[in-house]
C-alpha positions as CSV (number, residue, x, y, z in Angstrom):
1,X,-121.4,107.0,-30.9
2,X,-121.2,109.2,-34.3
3,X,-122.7,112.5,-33.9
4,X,-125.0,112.3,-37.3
5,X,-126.0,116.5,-36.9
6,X,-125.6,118.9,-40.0
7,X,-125.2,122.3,-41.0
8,X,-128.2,124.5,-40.5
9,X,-130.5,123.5,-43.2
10,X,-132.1,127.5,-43.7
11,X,-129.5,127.9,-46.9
12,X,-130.8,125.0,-48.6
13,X,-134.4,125.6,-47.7
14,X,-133.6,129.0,-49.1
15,X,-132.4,128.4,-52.4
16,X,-134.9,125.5,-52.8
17,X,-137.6,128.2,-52.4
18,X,-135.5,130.7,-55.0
19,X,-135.3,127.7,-57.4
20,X,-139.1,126.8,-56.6
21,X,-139.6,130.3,-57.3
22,X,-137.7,130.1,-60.4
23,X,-139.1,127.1,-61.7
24,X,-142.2,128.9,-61.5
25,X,-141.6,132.2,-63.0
26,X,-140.6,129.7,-66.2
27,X,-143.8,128.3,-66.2
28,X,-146.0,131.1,-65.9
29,X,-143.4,133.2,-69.0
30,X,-143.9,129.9,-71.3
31,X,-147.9,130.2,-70.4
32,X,-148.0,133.7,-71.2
33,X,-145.5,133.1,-74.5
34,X,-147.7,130.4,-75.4
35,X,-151.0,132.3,-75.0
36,X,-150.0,135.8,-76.5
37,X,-149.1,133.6,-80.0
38,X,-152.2,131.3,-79.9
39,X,-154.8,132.0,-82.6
40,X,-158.1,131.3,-81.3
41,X,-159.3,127.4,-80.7
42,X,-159.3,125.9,-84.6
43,X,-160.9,122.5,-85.2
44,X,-158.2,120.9,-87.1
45,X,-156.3,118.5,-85.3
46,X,-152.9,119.6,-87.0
47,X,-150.4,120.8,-83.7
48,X,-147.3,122.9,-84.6
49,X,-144.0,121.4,-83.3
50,X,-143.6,125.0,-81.8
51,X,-146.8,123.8,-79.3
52,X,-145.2,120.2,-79.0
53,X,-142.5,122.2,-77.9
54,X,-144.5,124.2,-75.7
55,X,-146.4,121.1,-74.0
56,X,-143.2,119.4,-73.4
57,X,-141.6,122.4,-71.6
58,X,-144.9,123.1,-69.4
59,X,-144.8,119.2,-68.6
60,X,-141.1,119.5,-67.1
61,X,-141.6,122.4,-65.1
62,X,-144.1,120.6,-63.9
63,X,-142.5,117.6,-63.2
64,X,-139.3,119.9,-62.2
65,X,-141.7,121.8,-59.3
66,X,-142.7,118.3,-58.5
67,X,-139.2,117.1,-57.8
68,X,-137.8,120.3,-55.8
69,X,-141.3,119.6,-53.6
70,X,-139.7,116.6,-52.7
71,X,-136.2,117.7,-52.1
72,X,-137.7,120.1,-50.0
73,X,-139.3,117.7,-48.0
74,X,-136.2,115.9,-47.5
75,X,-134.2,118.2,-46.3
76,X,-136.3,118.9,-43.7
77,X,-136.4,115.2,-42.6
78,X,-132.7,115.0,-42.8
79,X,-132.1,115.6,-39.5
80,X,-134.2,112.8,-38.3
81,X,-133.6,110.2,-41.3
82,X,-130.7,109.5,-42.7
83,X,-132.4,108.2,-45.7
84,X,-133.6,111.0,-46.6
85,X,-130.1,112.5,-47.6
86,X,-129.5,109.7,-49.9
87,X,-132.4,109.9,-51.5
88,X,-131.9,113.7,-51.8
89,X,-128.4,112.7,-53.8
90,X,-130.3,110.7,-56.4
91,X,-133.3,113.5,-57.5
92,X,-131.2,116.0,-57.2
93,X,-129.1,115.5,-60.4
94,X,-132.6,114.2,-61.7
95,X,-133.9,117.6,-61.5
96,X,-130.6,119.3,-63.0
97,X,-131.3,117.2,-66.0
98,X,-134.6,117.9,-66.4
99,X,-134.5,121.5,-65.9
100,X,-131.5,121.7,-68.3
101,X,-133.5,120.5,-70.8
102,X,-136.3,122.2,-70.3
103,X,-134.0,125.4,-71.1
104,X,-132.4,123.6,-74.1
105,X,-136.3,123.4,-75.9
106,X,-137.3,127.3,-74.5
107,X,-134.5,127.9,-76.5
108,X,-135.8,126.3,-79.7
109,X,-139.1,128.4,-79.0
């Protein structure tokens, strides 16, 4: 019988919190960046790319914080489910990409 145990998981779970952490501090700077250059509420429907920008960025983090929840999860249930580490392979790199772009349109901000 294969012995299926790993590593202790507490560095993983600790960078997933850094990177949670992370993810976070993003959102809130895009908030504030966001708020400090916002004129008051004008009834015109006309949006600046600069806020599409904006909204698309606050929509990854989102979905970013979403997916490290998830990896989280999983490696906690590693020990117990295989599955669970195969399914952490595939978000993973899912959340690289996102978060890589997320950077890529902060930058055009």
């Amino acid at each position: 019988m294969q012995s299926t145990s790993r590593a202790p998981q507490e560095p993983t779970l600790i960078q997933d919190q850094a990177e949670l952490a992370s993810s976070r501090a993003k959102a809130d700077r895009t908030l504030a960046r966001r708020l400090a250059g916002t004129a008051p509420p004008s009834f015109s429907k006309t949006v600046s790319i600069e806020e599409h920008i904006v909204q698309a960025s606050d929509d990854l983090l989102r979905i970013s914080a979403g997916f490290q929840s998830v990896l989280t999860l999983l490696d906690l249930q590693s020990d117990t489910r295989v599955e669970s580490i195969g399914l952490h392979a595939l978000l993973l790199p899912l959340k690289q990409q996102i978060d890589k772009n997320v950077d890529r349109l902060q930058a055009l901000v």
